[in-house]
Backbone as CSV, one residue per row, in Angstrom:
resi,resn,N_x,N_y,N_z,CA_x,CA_y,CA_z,C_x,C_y,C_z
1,UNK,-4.983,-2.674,-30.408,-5.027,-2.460,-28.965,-6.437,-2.662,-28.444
2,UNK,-7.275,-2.080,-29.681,-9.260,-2.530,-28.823,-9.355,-3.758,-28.241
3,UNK,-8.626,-4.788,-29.722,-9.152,-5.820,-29.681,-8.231,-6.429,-28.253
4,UNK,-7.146,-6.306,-27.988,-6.664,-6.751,-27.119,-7.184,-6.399,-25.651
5,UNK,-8.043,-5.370,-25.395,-8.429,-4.639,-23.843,-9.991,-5.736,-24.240
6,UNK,-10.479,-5.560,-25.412,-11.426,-6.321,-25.765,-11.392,-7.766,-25.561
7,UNK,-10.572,-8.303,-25.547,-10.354,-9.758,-25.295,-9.611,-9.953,-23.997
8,UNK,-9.555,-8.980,-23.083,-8.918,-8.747,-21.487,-10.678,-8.727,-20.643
9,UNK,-11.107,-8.073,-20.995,-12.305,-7.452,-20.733,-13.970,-8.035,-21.042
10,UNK,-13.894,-8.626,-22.113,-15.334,-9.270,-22.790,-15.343,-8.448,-24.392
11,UNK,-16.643,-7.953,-24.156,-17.448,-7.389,-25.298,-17.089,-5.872,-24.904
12,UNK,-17.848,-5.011,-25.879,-17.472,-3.566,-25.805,-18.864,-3.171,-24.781
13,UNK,-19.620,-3.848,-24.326,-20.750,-3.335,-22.524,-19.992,-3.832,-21.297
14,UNK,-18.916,-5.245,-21.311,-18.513,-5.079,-20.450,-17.437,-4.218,-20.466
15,UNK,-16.351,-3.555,-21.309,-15.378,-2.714,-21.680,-16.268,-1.696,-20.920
16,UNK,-17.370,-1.148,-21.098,-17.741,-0.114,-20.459,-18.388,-0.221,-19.037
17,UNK,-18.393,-0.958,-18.356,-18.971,-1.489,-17.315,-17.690,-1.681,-16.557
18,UNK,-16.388,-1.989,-17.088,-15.233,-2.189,-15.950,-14.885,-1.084,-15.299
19,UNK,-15.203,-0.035,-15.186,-14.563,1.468,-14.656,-15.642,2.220,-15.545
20,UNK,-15.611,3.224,-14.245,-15.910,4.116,-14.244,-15.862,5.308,-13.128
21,UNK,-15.649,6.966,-13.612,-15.327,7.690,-12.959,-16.163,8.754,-12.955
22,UNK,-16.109,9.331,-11.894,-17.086,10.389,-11.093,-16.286,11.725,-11.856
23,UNK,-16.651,12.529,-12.411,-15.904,13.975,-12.796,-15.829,14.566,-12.221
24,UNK,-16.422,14.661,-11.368,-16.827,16.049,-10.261,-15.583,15.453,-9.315
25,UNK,-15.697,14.285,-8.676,-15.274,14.061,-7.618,-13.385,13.833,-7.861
26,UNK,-13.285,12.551,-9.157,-11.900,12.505,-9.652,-11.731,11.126,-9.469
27,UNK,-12.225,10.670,-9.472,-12.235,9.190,-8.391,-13.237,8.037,-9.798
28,UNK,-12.218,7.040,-9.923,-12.263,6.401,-10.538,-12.523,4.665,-10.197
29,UNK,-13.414,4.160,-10.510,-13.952,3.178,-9.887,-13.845,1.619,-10.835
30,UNK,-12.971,0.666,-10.877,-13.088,-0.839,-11.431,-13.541,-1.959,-11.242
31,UNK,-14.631,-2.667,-11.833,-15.140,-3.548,-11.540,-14.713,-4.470,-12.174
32,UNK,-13.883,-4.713,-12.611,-13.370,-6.250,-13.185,-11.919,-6.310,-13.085
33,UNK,-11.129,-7.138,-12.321,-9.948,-7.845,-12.376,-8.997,-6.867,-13.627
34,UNK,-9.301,-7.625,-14.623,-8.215,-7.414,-16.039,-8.491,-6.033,-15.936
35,UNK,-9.372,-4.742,-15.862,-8.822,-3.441,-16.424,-8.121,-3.183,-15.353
36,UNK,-8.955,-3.385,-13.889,-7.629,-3.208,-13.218,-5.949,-3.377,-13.164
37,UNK,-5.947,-4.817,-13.351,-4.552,-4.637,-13.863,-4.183,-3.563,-14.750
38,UNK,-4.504,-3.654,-15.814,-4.630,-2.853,-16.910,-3.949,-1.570,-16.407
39,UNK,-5.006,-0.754,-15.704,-4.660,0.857,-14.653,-3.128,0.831,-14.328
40,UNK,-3.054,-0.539,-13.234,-1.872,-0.822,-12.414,-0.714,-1.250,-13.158
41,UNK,-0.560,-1.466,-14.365,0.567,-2.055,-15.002,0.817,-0.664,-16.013
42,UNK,-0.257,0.304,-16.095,-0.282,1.429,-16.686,0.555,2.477,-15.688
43,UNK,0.429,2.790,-14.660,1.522,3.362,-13.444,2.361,2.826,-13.174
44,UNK,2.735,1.371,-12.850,4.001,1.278,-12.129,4.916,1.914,-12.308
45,UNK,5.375,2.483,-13.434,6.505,2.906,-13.258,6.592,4.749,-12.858
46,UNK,5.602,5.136,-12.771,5.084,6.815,-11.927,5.107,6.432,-10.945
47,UNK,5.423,7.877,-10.871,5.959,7.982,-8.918,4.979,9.089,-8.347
48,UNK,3.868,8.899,-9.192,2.370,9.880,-9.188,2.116,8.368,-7.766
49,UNK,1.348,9.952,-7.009,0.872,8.980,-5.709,-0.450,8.692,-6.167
50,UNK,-0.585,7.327,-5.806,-2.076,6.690,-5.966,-2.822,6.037,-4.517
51,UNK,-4.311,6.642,-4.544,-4.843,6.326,-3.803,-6.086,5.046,-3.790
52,UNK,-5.918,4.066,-3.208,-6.974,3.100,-3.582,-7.745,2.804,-2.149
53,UNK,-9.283,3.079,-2.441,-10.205,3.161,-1.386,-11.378,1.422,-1.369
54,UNK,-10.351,0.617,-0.871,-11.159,-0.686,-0.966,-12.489,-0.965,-0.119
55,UNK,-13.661,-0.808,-0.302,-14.740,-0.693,0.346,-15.464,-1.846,0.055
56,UNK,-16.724,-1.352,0.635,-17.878,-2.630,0.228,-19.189,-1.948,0.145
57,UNK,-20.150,-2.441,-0.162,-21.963,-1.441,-0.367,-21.773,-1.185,0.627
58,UNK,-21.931,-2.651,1.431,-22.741,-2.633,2.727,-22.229,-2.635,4.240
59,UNK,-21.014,-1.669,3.688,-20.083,-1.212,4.770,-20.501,0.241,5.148
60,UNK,-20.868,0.443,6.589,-21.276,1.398,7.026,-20.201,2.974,7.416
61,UNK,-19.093,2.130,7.649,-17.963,3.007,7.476,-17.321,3.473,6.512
62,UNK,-17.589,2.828,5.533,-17.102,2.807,3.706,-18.042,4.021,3.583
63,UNK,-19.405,3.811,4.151,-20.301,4.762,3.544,-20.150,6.500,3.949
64,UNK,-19.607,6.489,5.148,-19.191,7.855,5.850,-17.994,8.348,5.489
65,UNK,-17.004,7.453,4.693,-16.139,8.108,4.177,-15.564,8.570,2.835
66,UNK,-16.771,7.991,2.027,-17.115,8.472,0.485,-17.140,9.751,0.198
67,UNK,-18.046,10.343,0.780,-17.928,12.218,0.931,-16.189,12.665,0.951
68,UNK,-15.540,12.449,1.983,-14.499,12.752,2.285,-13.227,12.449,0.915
69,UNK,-13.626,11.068,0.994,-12.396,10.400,-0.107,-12.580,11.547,-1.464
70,UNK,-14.232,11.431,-1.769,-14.000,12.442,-3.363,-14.044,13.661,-3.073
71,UNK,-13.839,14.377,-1.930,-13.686,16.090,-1.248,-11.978,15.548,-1.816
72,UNK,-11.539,14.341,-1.201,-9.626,14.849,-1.349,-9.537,14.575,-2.506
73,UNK,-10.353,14.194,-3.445,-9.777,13.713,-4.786,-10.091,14.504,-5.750
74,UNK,-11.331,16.192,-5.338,-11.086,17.026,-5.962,-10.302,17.761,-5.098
75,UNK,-9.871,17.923,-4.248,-8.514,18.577,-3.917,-7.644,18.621,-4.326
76,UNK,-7.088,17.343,-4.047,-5.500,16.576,-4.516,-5.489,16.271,-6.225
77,UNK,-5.425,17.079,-6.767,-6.291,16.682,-8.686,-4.406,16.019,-8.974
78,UNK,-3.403,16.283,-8.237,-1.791,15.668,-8.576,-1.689,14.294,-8.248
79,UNK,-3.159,13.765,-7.800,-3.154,12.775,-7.083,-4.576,11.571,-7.916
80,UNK,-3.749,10.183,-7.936,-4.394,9.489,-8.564,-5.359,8.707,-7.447
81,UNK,-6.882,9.020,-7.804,-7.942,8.020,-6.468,-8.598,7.207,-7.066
82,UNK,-9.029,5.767,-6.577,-9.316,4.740,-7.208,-10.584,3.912,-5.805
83,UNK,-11.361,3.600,-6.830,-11.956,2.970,-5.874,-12.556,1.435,-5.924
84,UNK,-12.024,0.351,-5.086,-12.404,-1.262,-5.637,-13.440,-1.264,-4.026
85,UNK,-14.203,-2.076,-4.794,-15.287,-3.224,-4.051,-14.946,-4.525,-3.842
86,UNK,-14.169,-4.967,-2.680,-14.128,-6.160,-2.333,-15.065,-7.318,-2.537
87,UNK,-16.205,-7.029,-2.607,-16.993,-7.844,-3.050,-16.757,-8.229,-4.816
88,UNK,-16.805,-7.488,-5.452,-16.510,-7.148,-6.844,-14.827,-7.878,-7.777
89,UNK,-13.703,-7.854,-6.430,-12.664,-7.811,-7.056,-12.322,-8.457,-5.512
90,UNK,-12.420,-9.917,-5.311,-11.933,-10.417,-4.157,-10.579,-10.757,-3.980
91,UNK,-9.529,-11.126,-5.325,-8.756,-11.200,-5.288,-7.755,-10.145,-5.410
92,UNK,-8.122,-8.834,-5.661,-7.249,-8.104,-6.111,-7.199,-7.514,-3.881
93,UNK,-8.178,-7.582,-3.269,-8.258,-7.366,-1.866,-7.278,-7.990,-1.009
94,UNK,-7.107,-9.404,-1.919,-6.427,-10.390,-1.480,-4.861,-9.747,-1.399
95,UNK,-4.704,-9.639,-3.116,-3.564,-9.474,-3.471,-2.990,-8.496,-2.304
96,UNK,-3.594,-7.592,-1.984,-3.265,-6.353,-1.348,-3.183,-6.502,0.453
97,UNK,-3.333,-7.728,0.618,-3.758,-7.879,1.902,-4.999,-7.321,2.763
98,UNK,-5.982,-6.467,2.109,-7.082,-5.885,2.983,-7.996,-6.889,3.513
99,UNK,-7.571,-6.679,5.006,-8.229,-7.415,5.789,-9.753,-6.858,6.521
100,UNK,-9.976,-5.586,6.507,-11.093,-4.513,6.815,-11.054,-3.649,6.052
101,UNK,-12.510,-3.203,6.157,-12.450,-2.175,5.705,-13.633,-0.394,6.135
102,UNK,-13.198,0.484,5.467,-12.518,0.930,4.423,-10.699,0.529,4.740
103,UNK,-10.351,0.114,3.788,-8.819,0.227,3.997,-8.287,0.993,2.448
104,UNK,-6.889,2.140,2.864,-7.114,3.073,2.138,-5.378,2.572,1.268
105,UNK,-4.989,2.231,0.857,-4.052,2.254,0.170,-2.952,3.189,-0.430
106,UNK,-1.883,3.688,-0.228,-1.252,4.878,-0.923,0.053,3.836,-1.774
107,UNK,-0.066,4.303,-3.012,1.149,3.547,-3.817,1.741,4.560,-4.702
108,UNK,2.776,4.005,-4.920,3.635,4.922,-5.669,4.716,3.601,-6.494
109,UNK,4.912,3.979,-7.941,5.322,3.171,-9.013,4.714,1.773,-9.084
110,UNK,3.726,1.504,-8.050,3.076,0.344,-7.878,3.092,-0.595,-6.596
111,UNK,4.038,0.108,-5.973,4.215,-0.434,-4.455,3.775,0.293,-3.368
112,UNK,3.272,-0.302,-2.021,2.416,0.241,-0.804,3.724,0.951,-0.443
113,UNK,3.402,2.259,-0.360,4.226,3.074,0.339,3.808,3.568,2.187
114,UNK,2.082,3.370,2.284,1.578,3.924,3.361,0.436,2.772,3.172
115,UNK,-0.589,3.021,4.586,-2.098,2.477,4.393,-2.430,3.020,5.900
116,UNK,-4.390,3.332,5.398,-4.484,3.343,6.455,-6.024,2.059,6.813
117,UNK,-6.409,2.253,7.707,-7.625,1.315,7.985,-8.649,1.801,9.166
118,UNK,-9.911,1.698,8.658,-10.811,2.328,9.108,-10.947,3.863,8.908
119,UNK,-12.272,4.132,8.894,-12.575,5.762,8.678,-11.988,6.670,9.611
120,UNK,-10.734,7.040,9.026,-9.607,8.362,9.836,-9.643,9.028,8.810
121,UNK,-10.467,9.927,8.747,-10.415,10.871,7.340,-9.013,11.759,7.431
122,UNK,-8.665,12.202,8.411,-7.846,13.002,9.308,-6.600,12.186,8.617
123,UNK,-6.505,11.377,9.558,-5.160,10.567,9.257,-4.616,9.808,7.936
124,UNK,-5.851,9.583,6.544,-5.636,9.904,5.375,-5.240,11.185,4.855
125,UNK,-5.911,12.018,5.111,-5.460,13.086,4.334,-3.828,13.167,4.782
126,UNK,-3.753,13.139,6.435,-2.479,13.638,6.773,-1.219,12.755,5.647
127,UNK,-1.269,11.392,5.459,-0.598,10.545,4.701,-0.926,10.826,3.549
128,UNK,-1.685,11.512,2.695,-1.292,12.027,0.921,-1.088,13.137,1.186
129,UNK,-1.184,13.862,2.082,-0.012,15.591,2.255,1.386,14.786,2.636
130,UNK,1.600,14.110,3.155,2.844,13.298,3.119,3.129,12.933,2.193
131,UNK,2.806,11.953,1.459,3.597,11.353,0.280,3.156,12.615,-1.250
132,UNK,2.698,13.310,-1.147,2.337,14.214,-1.930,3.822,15.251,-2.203
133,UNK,3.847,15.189,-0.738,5.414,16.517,-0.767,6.704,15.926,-1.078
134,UNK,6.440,14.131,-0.788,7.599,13.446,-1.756,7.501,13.755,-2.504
135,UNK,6.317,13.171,-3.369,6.363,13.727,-4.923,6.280,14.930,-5.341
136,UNK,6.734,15.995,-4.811,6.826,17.103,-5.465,7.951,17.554,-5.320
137,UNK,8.685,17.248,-4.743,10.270,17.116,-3.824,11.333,16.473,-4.960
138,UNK,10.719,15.079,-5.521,11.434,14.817,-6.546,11.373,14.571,-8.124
């Protein structure tokens, strides 16, 4: 299995360079294509809500809502948060349609169940207390 994430990935610096996650916060961050998949072909079939926060550096609104995103992601600990750089992963932005950003993603077994766009910290949270009480419902 190494050798196979190993040959998805590069060498064992880029293996460690594709993701990485904040402890404190919960929030888990991919910089390369293949682990991503990787994550995403690892859930589809959970009906664990996932949150994906597609940003950029040098997005000024991305930047005001970083605080917030890892406040809900040690909140919500039932809740999976992820964070891509459009710059970093242009196609996976693609894949997803994000046309601005921050644009916030909510999925469940691997499909967009919700989204929101632009910094509504408010109106994120309100949508993973929503799809949150699905998933606890069933």
């Amino acid at each position: 299995m190494g050798s196979i994430l190993s040959a998805l990935v590069g060498d064992s610096a880029a293996a460690a360079d594709s993701s990485s996650s904040s402890e404190s916060s919960g929030v888990t961050t991919y910089h390369s294509t293949p682990r991503w998949q990787l994550h995403l072909n690892s859930v589809k079939d959970s009906s664990q809500l996932m949150v994906i926060d597609f940003s950029a550096t040098w997005c000024g609104p991305c930047k005001f809502m970083e605080p917030a995103f890892n406040a809900m992601a040690a909140k919500y600990t039932d809740v999976v948060f992820v964070k891509l750089d459009v710059d970093e992963l242009p196609d996976v932005a693609q894949e997803f349609g994000v046309q601005a950003m921050p644009t916030f993603l909510l999925l469940k077994k691997g499909k967009e169940v919700d989204r929101v766009v632009g910094a509504q910290k408010n109106e994120l949270e309100r949508k993973i207390d929503k799809h949150r009480a699905i998933q606890a419902a069933t």
